[in-house]
N, C-alpha and C positions, 0 to 999 in steps of 0.2 A: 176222764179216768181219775181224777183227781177226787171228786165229787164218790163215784165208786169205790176209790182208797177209805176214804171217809168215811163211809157208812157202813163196809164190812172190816175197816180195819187189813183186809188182804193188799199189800203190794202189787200195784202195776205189774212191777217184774217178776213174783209169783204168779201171778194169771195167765200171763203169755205163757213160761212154762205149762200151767196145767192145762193151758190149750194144746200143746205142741204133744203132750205125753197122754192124754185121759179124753174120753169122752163125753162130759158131761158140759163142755163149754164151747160155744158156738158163736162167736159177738160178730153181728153184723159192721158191717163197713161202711162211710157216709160218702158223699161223692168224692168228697178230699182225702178217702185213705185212713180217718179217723176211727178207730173202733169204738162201736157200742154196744149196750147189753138191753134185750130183753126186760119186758116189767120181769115175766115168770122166770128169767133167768138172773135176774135182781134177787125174787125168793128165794130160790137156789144157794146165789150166791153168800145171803144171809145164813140162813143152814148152813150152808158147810161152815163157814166164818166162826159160827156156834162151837159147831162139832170137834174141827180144828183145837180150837182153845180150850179144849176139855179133852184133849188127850185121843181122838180118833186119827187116824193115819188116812190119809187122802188115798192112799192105793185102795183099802177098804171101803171107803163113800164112793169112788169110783164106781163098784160094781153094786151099793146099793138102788133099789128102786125107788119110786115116791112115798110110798106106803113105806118102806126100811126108811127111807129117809125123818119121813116123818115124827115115825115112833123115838126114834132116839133122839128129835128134838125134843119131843114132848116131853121123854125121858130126862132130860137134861136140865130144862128148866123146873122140871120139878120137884127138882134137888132143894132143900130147904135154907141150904149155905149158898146159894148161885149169886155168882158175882155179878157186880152190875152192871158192867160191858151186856154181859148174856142177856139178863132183864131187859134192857134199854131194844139189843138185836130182838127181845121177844115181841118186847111192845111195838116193835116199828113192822113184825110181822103179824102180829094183832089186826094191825091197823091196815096190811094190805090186804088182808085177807080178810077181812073185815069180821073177828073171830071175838065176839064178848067172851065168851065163858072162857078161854084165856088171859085174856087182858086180866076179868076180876080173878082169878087162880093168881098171877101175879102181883096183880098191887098189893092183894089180901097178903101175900106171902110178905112181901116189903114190908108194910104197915105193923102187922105183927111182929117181924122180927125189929121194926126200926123205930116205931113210930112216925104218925104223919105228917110231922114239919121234915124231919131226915128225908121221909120217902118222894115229899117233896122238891125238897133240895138237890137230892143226890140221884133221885129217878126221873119225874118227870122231869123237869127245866131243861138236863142235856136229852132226855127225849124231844123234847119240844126243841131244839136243835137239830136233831136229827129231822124232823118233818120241815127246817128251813131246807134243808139238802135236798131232799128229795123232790119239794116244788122246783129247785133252782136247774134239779135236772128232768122235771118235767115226766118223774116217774109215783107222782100221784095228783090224783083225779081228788076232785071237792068234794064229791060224797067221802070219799075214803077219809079226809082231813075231818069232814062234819062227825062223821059216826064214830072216830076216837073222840076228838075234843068234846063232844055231848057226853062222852063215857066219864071224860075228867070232870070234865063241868059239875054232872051228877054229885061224884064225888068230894070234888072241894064244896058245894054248896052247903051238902050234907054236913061236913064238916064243922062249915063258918058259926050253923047253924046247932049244933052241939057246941058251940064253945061259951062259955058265963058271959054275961054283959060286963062291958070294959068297968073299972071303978067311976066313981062320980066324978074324983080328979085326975083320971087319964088323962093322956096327953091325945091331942086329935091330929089325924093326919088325914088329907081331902086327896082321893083319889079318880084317878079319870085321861080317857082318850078324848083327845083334843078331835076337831073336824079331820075325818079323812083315813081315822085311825077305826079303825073296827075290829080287828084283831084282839080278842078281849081275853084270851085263857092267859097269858103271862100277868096281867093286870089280877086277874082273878086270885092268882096263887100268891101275888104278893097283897092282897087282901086277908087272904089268912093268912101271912105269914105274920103281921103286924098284929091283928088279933089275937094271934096265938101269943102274942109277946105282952099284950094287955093295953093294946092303943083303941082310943075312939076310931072306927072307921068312917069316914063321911064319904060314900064308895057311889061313886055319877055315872061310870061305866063309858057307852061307847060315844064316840059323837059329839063331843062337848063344844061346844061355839065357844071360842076364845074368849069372846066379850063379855061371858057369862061367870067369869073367876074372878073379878072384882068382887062381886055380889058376893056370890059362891062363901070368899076368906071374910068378908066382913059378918056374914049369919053364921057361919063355924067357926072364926077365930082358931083355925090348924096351925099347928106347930111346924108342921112339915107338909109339903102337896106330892106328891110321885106320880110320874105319867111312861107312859113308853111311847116307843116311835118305832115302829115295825114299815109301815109302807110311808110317810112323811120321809124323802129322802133329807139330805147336810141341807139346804138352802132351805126350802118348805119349813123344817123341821128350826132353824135359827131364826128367821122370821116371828114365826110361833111364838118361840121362845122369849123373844126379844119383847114382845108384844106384853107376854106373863110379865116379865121383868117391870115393863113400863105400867102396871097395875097393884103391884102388890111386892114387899121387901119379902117375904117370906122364902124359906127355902125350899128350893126345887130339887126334887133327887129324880131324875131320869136315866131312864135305861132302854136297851135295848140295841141294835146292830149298831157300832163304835163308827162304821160308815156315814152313817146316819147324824154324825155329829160335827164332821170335818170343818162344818163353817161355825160351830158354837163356841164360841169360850166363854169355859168352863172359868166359875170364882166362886166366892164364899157363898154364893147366893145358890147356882146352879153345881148342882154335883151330880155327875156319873155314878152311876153305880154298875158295878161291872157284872157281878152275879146274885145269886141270892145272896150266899154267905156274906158279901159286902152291904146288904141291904139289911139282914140279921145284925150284925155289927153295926150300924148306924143308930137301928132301932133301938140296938139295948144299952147304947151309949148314953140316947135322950132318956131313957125310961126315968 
């Protein structure tokens, strides 16, 4: 339930109510007495979550159909001031419904009103959050995670890709998934983030063999190396680390699940980075 709080924002203890009072909510039960939800009634429960926060009255969703329901979703995110709670529930309905010409209707709307480091910052990275929850609860399937993150992917390349080439004397930072790490959209975006701030990128991507970063800082001479740990859990992921450390004084900025860190200490060498905005701020410190 907790995982479900999360992703719609609706209370535990609201839900039970609109079980007890409305029909639109039916959660099955596990052998232990545990309730759960439906993928389709996951959808659901993102719509209404929507609707909710924009001023609909649950008596009234109550007696809409799929088709009413839909339409004043559709309605609502098409609002040109839509907050980002709503964008983020959009995109994560995008993505279950595996719905392009939504998706780009909202980034487009972001982008335009924010531009793409913001939309970045402030859209996808807690989207990309929100898709850790929903493996964690086992309410998306790979194709569903493929066919959004190819949608980003698209888009941040596009980007990288329109941005000038860094100046002559840019600062260089070497970035890269160490073995084991394949998860590459969060690496990706802080690729352009750095670019867009005017660093050399020396960008390795997934799979990097630890033993290969010696070499790696001595042909690039990087100011800075950044990596993430997504499936490397605290021990895996310290070892690693340890290893970097024992090859090269350079600084390391790593990120990703804080779990994932339990066994590392952290010093001048190695730094956390907690979100973009911390990573933004690092960058424009060195610049």
């Amino acid at each position: 339930m907790a995982q479900i709080e999360s992703l719609t924002g609706i209370s535990a203890h609201t839900l039970r109510i609109w079980e007890r009072r409305y029909s639109f909510l039916s959660p099955g039960r596990t052998k232990t007495n545990i309730r759960f939800y439906s993928d389709q009634e996951l959808v659901k429960l993102l719509n209404i979550s929507l609707l909710t926060r924009n001023g609909f009255k649950i008596s009234k969703i109550d007696k809409m159909d799929e088709t009413d329901l839909h339409e004043c979703v559709t309605n609502v995110l098409s609002n040109v001031t839509q907050d980002i709670e709503d964008e983020i529930s959009g995109l994560t309905l995008c993505m279950l419904e595996m719905n392009e010409e939504e998706f780009q209707k909202i980034f487009q709307r972001r982008t335009n009103r924010k531009g793409l480091q913001v939309t970045i910052t402030e859209l996808i990275y807690p989207f990309l959050k929100e898709i850790e929850i929903l493996w964690s609860t086992n309410k998306l399937i790979p194709a569903q995670e493929h066919f959004i993150s190819n949608l980003i992917r698209q888009k941040i390349i596009t980007a990288i890709d329109s941005l000038p080439l860094p100046a002559i004397k840019a600062p260089t930072i070497c970035m890269f998934l160490l073995e084991g790490e394949d998860h590459e959209m969060g690496l990706l975006l802080a690729s352009y983030i750095a670019r867009d701030l005017g660093w050399r990128v020396i960008y390795l991507g997934q799979n990097v063999p630890v033993d290969n970063i010696k070499e790696v800082v001595r042909l690039s001479q990087p100011l800075l190396m950044f990596s993430m740990f997504v499936v490397n859990a605290d021990q895996k992921a310290a070892k690693l680390i340890a290893k970097i450390k024992a090859q090269t004084d350079v600084t390391f900025l790593v990120s990703g699940s804080q779990y994932n860190f339990t066994k590392v200490e952290m010093d001048e060498q190695v730094r956390f980075m907690s979100s973009p905005q911390e990573l933004i701020s690092h960058l424009q410190i060195k610049e």
